[in-house]
C-alpha atoms as a printed R data frame, in Angstrom:
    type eleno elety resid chain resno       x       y      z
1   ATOM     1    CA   UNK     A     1  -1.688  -9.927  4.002
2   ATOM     2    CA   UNK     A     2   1.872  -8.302  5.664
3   ATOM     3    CA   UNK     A     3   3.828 -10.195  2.645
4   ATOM     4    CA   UNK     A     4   1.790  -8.548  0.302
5   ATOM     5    CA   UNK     A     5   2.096  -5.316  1.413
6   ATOM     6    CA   UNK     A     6   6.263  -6.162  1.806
7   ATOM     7    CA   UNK     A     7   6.151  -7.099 -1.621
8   ATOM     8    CA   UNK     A     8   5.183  -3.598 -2.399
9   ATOM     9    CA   UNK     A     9   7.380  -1.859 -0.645
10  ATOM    10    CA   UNK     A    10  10.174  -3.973 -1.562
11  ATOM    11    CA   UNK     A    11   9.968  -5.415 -5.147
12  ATOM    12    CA   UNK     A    12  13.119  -5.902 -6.221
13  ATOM    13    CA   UNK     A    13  15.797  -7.206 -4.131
14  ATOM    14    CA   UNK     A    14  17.988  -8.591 -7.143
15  ATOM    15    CA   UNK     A    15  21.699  -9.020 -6.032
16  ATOM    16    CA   UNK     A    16  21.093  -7.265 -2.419
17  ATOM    17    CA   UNK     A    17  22.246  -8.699  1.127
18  ATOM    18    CA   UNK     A    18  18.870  -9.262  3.233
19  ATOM    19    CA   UNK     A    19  18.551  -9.486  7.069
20  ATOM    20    CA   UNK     A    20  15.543 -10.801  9.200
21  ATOM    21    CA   UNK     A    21  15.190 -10.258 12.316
22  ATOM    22    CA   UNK     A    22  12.578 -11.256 15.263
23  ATOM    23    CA   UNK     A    23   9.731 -13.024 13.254
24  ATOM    24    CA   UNK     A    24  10.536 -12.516  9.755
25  ATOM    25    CA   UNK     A    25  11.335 -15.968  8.456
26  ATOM    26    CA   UNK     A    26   7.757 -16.642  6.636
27  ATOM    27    CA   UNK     A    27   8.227 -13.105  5.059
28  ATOM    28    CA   UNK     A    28  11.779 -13.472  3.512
29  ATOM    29    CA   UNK     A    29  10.747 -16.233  0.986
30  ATOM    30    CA   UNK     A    30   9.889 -14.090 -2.068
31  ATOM    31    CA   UNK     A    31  12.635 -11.379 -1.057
32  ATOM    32    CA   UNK     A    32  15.119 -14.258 -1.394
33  ATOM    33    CA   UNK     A    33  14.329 -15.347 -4.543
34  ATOM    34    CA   UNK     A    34  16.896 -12.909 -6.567
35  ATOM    35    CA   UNK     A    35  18.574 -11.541 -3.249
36  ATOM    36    CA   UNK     A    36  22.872 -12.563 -2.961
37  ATOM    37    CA   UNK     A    37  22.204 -13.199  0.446
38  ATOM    38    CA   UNK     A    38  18.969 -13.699  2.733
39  ATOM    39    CA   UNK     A    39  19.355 -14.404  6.908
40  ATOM    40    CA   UNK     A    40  16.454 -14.668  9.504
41  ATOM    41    CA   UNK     A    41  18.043 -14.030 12.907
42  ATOM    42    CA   UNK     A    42  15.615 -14.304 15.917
43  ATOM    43    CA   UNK     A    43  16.440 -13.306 19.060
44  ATOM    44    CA   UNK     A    44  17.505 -15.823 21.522
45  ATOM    45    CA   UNK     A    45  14.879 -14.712 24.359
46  ATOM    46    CA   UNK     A    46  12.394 -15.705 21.485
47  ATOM    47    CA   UNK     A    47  13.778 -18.769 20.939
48  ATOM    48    CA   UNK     A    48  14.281 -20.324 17.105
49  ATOM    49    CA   UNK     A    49  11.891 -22.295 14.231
50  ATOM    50    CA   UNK     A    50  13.443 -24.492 11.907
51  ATOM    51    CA   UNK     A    51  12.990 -23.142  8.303
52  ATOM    52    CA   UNK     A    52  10.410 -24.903  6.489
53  ATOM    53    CA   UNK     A    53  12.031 -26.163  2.938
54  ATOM    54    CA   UNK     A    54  12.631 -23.070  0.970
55  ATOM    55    CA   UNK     A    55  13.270 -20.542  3.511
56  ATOM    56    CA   UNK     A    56  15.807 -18.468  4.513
57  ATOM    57    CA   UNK     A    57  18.342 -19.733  6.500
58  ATOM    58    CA   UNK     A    58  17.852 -19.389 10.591
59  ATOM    59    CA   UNK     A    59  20.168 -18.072 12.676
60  ATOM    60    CA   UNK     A    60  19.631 -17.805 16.775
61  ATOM    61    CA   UNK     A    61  21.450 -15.427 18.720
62  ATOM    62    CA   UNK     A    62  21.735 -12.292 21.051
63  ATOM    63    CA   UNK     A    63  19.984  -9.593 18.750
64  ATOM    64    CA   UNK     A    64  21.841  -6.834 20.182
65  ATOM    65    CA   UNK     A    65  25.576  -8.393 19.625
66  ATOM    66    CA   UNK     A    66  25.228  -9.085 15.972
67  ATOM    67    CA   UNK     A    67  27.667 -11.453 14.627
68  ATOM    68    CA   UNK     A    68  27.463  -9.414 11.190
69  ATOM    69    CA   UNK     A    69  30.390  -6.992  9.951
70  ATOM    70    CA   UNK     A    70  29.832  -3.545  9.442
71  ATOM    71    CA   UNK     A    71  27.711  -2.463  6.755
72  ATOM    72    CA   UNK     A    72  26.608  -5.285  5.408
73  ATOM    73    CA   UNK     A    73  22.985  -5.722  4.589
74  ATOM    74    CA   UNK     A    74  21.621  -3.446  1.999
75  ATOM    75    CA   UNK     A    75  17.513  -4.628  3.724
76  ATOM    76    CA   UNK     A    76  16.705  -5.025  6.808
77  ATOM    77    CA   UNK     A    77  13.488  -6.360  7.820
78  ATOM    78    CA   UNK     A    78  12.168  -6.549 11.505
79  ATOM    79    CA   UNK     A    79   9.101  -8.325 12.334
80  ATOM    80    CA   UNK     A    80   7.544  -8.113 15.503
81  ATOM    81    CA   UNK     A    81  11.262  -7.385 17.169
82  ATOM    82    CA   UNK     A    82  10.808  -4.171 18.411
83  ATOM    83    CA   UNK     A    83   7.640  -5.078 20.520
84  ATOM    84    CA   UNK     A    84   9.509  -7.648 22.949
85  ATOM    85    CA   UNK     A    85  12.935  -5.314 22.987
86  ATOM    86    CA   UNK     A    86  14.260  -4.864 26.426
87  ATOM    87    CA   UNK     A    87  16.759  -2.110 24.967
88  ATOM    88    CA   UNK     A    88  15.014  -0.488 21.784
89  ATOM    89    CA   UNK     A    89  18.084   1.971 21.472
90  ATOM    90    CA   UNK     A    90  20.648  -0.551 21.644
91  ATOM    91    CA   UNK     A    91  18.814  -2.664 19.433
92  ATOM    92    CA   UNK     A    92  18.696  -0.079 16.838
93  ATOM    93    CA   UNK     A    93  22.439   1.109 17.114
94  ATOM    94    CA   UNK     A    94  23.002  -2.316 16.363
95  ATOM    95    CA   UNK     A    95  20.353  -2.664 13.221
96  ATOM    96    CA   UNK     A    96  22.366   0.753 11.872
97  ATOM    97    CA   UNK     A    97  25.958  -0.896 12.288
98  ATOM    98    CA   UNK     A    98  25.561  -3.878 10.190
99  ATOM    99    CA   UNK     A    99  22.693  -1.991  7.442
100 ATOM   100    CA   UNK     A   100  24.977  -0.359  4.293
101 ATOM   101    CA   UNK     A   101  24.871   3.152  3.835
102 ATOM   102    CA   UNK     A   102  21.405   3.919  1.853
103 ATOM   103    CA   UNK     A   103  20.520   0.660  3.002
104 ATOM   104    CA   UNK     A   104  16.675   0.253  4.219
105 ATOM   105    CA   UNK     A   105  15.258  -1.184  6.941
106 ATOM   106    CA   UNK     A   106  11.663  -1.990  7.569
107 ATOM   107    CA   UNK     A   107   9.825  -2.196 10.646
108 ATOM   108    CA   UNK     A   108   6.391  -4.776 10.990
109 ATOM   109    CA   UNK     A   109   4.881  -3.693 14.450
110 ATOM   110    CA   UNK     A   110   1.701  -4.003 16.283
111 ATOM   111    CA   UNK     A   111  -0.625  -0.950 15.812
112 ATOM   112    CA   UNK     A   112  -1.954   0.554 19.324
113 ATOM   113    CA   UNK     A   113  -4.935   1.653 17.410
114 ATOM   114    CA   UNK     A   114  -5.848  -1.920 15.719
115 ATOM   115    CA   UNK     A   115  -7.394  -4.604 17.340
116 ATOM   116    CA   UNK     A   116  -4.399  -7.429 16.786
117 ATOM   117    CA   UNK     A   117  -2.934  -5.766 19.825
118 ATOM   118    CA   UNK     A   118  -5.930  -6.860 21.797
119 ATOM   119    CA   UNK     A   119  -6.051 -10.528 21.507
120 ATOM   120    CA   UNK     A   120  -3.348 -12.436 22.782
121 ATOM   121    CA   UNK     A   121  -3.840 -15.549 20.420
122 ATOM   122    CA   UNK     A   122  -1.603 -13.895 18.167
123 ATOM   123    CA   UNK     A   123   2.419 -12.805 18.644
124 ATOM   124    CA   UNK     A   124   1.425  -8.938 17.995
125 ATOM   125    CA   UNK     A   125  -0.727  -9.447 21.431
126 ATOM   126    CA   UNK     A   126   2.234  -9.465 23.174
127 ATOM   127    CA   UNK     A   127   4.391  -6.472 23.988
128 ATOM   128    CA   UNK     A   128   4.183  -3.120 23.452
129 ATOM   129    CA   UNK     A   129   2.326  -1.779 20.388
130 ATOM   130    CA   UNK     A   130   3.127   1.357 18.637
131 ATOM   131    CA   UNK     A   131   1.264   4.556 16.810
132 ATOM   132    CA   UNK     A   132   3.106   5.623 14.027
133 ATOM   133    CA   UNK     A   133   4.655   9.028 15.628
134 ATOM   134    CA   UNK     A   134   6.122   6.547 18.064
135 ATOM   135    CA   UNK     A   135   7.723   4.936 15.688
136 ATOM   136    CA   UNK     A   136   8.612   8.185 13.519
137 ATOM   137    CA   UNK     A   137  10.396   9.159 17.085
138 ATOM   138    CA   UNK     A   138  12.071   6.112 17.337
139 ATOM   139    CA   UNK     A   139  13.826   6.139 13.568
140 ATOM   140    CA   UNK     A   140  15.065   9.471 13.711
141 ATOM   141    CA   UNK     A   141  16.515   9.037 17.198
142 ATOM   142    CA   UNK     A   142  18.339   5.849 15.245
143 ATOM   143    CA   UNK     A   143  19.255   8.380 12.562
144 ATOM   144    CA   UNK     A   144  16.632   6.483 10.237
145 ATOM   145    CA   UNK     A   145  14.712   9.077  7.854
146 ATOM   146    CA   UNK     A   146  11.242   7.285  7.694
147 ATOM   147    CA   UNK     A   147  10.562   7.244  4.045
148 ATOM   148    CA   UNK     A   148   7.332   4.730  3.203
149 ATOM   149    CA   UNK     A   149   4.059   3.999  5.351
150 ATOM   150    CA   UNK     A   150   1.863   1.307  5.148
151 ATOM   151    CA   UNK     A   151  -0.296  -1.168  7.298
152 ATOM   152    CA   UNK     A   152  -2.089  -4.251  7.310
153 ATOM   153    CA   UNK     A   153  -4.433  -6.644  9.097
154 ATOM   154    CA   UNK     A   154  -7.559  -5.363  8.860
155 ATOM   155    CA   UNK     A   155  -9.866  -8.061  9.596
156 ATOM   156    CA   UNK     A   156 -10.504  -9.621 12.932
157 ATOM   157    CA   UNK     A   157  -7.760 -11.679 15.090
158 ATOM   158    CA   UNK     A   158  -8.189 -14.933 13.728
159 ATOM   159    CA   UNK     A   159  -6.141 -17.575 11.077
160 ATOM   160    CA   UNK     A   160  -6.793 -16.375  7.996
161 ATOM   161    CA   UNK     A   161  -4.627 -18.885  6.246
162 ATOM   162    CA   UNK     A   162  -7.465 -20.824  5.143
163 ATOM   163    CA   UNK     A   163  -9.900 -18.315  3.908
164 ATOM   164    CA   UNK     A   164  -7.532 -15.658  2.006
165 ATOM   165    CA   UNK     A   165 -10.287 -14.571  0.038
166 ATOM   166    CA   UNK     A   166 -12.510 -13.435  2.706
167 ATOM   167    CA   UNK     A   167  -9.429 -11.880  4.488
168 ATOM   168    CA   UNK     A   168  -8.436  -9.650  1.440
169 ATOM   169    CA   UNK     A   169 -11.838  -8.333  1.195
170 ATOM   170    CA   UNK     A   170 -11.281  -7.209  4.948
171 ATOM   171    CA   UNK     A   171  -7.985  -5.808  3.921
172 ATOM   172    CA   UNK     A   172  -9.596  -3.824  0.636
173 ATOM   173    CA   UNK     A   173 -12.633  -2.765  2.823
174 ATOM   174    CA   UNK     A   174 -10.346  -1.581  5.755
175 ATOM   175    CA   UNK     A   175  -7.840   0.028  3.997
176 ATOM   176    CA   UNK     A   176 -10.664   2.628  2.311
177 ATOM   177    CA   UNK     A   177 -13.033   2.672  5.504
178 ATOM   178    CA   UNK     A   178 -10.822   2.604  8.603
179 ATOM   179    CA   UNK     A   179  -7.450   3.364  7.046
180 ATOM   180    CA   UNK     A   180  -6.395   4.012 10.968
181 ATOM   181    CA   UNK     A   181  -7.006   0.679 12.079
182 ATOM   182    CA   UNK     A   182  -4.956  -1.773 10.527
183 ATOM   183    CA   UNK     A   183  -3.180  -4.251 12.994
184 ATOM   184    CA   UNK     A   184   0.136  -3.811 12.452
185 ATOM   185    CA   UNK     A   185   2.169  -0.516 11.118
186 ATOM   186    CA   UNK     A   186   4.847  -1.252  8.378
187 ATOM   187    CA   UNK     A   187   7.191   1.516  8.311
188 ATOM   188    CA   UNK     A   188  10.402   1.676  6.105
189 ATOM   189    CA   UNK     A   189  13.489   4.218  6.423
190 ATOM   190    CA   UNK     A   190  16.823   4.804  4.969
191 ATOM   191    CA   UNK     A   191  20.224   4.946  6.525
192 ATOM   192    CA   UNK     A   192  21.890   8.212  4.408
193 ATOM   193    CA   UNK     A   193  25.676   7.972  4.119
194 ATOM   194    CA   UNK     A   194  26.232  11.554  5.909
195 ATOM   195    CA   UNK     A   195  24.617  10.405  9.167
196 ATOM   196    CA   UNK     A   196  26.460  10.012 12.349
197 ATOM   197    CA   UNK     A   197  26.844   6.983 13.795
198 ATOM   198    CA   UNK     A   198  24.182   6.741 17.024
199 ATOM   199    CA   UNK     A   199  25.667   7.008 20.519
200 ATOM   200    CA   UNK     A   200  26.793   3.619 21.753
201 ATOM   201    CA   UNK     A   201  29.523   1.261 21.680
202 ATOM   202    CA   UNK     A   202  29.915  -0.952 19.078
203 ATOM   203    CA   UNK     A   203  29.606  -4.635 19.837
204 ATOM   204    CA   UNK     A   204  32.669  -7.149 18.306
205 ATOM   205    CA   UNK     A   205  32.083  -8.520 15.217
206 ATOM   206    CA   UNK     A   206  32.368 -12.452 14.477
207 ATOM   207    CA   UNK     A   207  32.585 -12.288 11.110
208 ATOM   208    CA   UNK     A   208  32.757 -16.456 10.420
209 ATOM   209    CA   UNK     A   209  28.769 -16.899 11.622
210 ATOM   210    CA   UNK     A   210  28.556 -16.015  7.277
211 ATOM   211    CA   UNK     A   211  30.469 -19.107  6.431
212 ATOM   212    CA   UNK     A   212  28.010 -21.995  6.198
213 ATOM   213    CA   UNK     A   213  24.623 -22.569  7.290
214 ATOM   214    CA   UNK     A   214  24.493 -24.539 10.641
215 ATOM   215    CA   UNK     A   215  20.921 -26.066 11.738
216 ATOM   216    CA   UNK     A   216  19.124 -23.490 13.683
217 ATOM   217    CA   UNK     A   217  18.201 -24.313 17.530
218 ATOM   218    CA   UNK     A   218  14.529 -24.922 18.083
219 ATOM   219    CA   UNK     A   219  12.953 -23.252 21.188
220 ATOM   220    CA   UNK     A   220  10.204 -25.802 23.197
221 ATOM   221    CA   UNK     A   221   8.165 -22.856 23.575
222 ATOM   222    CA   UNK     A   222   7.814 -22.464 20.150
223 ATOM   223    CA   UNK     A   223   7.654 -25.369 18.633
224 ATOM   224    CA   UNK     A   224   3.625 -25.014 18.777
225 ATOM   225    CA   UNK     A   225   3.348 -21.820 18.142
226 ATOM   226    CA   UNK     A   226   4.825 -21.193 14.871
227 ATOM   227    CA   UNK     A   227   3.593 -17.739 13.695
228 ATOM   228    CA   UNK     A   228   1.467 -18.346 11.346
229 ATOM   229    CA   UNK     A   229   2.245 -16.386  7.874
230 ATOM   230    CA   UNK     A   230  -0.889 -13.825  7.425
């Protein structure tokens, strides 16, 4: 249900440099397809999952010390990162350094108006949830111009994975009944070239992390909880 609606927004990636970050690894698969480069980075205080076969290469480090160069990645997408940030600023001063100018990023974030941020079964049951002026606020203070809108998870908390039909009929009724009550808010904005660079120091840049593709570390308190892809 959140690929689909990623697909949408972001149909072509042909010959572009993608970034994942927090829980984006299950979402990256069909963006990687035609992309030059595709990375899931979570952050260490969420601990790693190793790719299944076919997905993007995992990296597991300190979100807010990127070991990306400048201006790298033309896409950025964040899933469920900016619910369990201890330092939203920082973390977004570091999303701007290493996204190209015109690049896009796009946010995946629990909804304070849907009922995902009510059950904790699920990862967007944790943290804080968002309404979409939050969010709006929280771009432009990164110097992000919120261009796209969309959300997702209309039907009940549960694993859908099994029953996809039944879950896109939630998502068709939902989105024409209670278009205000989708789970999760997916919100995408563009990094113009004229912008000035948010207030902040820069962290060092360790270029080499691009070279290769070392295993990813796996996090105990994962391992059984591997989001499930909905």
């Amino acid at each position: 249900m959140i690929g689909r609606r990623i697909e949408a927004l972001w149909p072509d990636t042909k010959g572009l440099d993608v970034l994942g970050l927090g829980y984006a690894t299950p979402y990256l698969t069909p963006l990687q397809a035609e992309a030059r480069r595709c990375i899931s980075f979570m952050p260490a205080g969420q601990g790693a999952i190793i790719p299944a076969a076919g997905e993007a290469p995992v990296a597991l480090g300190d979100e807010m010390r990127l070991p990306f160069p400048e201006a790298l990645f033309d896409r950025i997408l964040l899933v469920h990162a900016l619910e369990e940030a201890e330092a939203l600023p920082a973390l977004l001063r570091e999303v701007w350094r290493v996204m190209a100018p015109e690049g896009r990023l796009m946010l995946v974030t629990t909804s304070r108006t849907g009922v995902w941020a009510l059950s904790d079964k699920t990862p967007f049951g944790h943290g804080r949830p968002f309404t979409r002026h939050q969010i709006s606020r929280v771009l432009e203070d990164a110097l992000l111009e919120p261009t796209a809108w969309s959300r997702a998870l209309y039907a009940p908390p549960w694993n859908w994975a099994n029953h996809s039909r039944i879950a896109k009929l939630w998502e068709e009724a939902g989105e024409h009944v209670w278009p205000g009550l989708g789970g999760v808010i997916l919100a995408e904005a563009v990094k113009h070239t004229g912008a000035i660079r948010p207030s902040g120091r820069a962290a060092p840049v360790r270029a080499r992390a691009l070279e290769g593709q070392s295993r990813p570390a796996l996090s105990p308190h994962h391992q059984s909880n591997r989001t499930p892809k909905i």
